[in-house]
C-alpha positions in Angstrom: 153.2 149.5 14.6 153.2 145.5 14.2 153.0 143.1 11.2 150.2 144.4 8.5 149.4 147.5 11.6 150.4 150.8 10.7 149.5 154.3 12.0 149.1 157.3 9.6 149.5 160.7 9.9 147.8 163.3 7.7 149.9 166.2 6.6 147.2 168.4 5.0 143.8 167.1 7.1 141.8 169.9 4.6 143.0 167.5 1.7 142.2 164.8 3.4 138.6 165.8 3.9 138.4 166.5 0.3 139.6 162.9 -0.6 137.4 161.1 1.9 134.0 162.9 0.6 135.2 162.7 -3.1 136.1 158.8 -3.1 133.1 158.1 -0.4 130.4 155.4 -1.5 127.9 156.8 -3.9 124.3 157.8 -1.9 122.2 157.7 -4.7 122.3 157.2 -8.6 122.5 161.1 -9.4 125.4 161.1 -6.9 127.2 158.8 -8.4 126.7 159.9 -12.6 127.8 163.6 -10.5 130.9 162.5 -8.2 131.9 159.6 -9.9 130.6 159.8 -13.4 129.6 156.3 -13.2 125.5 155.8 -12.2 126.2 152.1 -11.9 128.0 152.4 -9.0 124.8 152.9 -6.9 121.5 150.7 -7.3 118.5 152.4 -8.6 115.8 153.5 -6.6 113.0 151.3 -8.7 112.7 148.4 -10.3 110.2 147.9 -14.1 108.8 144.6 -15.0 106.6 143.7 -18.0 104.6 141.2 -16.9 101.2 139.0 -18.2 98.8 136.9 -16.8 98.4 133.2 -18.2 94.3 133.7 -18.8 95.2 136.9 -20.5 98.3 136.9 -22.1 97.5 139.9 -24.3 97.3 142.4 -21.8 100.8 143.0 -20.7 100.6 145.5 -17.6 103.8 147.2 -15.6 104.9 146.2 -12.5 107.2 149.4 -10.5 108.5 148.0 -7.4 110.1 151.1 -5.2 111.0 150.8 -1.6 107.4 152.3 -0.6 105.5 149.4 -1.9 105.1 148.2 -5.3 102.4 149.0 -8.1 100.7 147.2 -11.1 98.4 149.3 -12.1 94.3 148.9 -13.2 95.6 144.9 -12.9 95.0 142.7 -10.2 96.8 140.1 -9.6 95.4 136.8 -7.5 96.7 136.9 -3.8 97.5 133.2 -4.3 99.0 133.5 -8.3 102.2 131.6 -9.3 104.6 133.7 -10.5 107.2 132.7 -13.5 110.5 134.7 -14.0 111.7 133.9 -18.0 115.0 135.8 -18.9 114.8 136.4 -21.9 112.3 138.4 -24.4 111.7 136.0 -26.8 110.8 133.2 -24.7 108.8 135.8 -22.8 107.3 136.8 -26.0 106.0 132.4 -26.9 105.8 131.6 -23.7 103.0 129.1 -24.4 105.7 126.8 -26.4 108.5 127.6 -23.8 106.7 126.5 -20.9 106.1 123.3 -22.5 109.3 122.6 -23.2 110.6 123.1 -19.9 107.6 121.5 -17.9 105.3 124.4 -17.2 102.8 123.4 -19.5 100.2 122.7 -16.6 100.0 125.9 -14.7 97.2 127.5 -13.2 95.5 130.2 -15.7 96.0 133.1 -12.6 99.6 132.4 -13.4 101.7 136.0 -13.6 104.7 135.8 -16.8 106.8 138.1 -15.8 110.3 139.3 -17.7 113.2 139.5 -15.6 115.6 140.5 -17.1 118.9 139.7 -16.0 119.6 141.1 -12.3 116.8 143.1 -12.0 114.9 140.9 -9.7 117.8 141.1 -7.0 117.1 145.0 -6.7 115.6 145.3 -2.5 112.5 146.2 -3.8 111.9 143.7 -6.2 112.4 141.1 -4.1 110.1 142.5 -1.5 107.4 142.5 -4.0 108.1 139.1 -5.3 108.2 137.6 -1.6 104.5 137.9 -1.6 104.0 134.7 -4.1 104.0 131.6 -2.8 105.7 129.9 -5.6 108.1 130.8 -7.7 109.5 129.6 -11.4 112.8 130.5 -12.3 113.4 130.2 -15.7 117.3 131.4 -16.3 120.1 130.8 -19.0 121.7 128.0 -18.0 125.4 129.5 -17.3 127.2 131.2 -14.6 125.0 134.7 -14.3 122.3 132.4 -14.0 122.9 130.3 -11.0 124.2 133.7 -9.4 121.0 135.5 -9.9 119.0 132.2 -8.1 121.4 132.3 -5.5 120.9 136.4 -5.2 117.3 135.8 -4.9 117.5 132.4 -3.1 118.7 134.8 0.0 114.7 136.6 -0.1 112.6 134.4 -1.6 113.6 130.8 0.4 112.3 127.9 -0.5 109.9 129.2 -2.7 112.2 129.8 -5.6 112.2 126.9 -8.0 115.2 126.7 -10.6 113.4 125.4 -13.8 115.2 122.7 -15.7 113.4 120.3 -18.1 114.0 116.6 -17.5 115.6 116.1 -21.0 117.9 119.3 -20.2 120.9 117.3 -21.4 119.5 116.8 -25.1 119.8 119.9 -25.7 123.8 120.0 -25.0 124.5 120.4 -29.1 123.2 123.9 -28.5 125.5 124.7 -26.0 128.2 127.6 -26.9 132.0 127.9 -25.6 131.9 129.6 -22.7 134.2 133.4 -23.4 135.6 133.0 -19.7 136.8 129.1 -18.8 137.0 130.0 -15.2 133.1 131.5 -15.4 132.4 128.4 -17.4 133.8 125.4 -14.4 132.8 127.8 -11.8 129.1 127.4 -13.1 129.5 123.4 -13.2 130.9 123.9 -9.7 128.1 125.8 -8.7 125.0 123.5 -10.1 126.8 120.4 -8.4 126.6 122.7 -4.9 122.8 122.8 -5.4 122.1 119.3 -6.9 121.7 120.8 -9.9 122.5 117.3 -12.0 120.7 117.8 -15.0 122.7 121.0 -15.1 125.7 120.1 -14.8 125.3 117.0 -17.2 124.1 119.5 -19.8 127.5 121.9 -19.5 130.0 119.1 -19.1 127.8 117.1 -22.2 127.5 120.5 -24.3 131.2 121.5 -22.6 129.6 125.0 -22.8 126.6 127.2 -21.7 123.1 127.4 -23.2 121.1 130.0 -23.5 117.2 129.6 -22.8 115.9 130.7 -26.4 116.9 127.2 -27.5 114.4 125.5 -25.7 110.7 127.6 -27.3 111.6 124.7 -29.5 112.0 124.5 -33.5 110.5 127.3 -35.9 107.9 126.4 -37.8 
């Protein structure tokens, strides 16, 4: 009809109708393992944490956030706890010596650990649950997925999201890997320079690579 404008005729509107429910956005994950044999096309309906608190670190409890309110069991958290997201299990797992090295060492003891896991804290109902805190530690790997996941989150949670960097970030650039994607690699630098992110983005130009957060628990023993 004009420039990048185009009517379309259907010449089998049964077919049509076919098409248009087969290739329709997934409603649910069963829909989408059924229709397009691909569950990750459609979020989940939950989100599972394991999660500790600081005075008690041996008790690790469950955290199921669903749309209809979230639940942590026979465990009770404080209504004013700090809550710390670490990525990864290991630095979950000595969080005591991780925390230290990135400059947690001085929280409160009704502090809540809790393992994110990747993007699992962007799910709807995660984020609902975790808007109650009224701060928020951050603790990603320092690449690209990283900074995306704070700025997923950033959208909820505000300005009480903190993105945790230790001040001597930048000695730990001989750790840093090459990045597999260049472009994923200078879009992160990009990226941590947006948010003032400077000890960042001296650690992946330094390190001319990403780091990922087991390095800092620190030396074995």
């Amino acid at each position: 009809m004009s420039r990048n404008t185009y009517l379309i005729e259907s010449v089998d509107n049964a077919l049509l109708a076919q098409w248009l429910e087969r290739f329709a956005p997934a409603t649910s994950r069963v829909d989408a393992s059924r229709r397009a044999k691909d569950s990750h096309q459609h979020r989940t309906s939950a989100a599972y944490f394991t999660a500790k608190l600081l005075s008690d670190p041996d008790n690790h409890f469950a955290i199921a956030c669903r749309i209809s309110g979230a639940s942590t069991g026979r465990t009770v958290i404080p209504a004013d706890a700090t809550l710390v997201l670490i990525e990864n299990s290991e630095c979950y797992t000595q969080h005591e010596r991780f925390l230290l090295n990135v400059g947690l060492g001085d929280l409160s003891s009704n502090t809540v650990i809790l393992l994110s896991g990747g993007n699992a804290i962007t799910h709807p109902a995660a984020l609902t649950y975790l808007s109650q805190f009224p701060r928020i530690h951050y603790c990603p790997d320092y690449d690209l997925a990283g900074i995306e996941i704070y700025e997923t989150a950033s959208q909820t949670l505000a300005h009480k999201l903190h993105f945790v960097m230790p001040d001597d970030l930048v000695s730990y650039a001989r750790y840093c890997k090459k990045p597999k994607h260049q472009a994923h690699y200078l879009k992160a630098i990009e990226k941590a320079r947006y948010h003032n992110f400077d000890a960042m983005v001296e650690l992946l130009i330094d390190g001319q690579g990403v780091l990922e957060q087991e390095v800092l628990i620190g030396e074995d023993k």
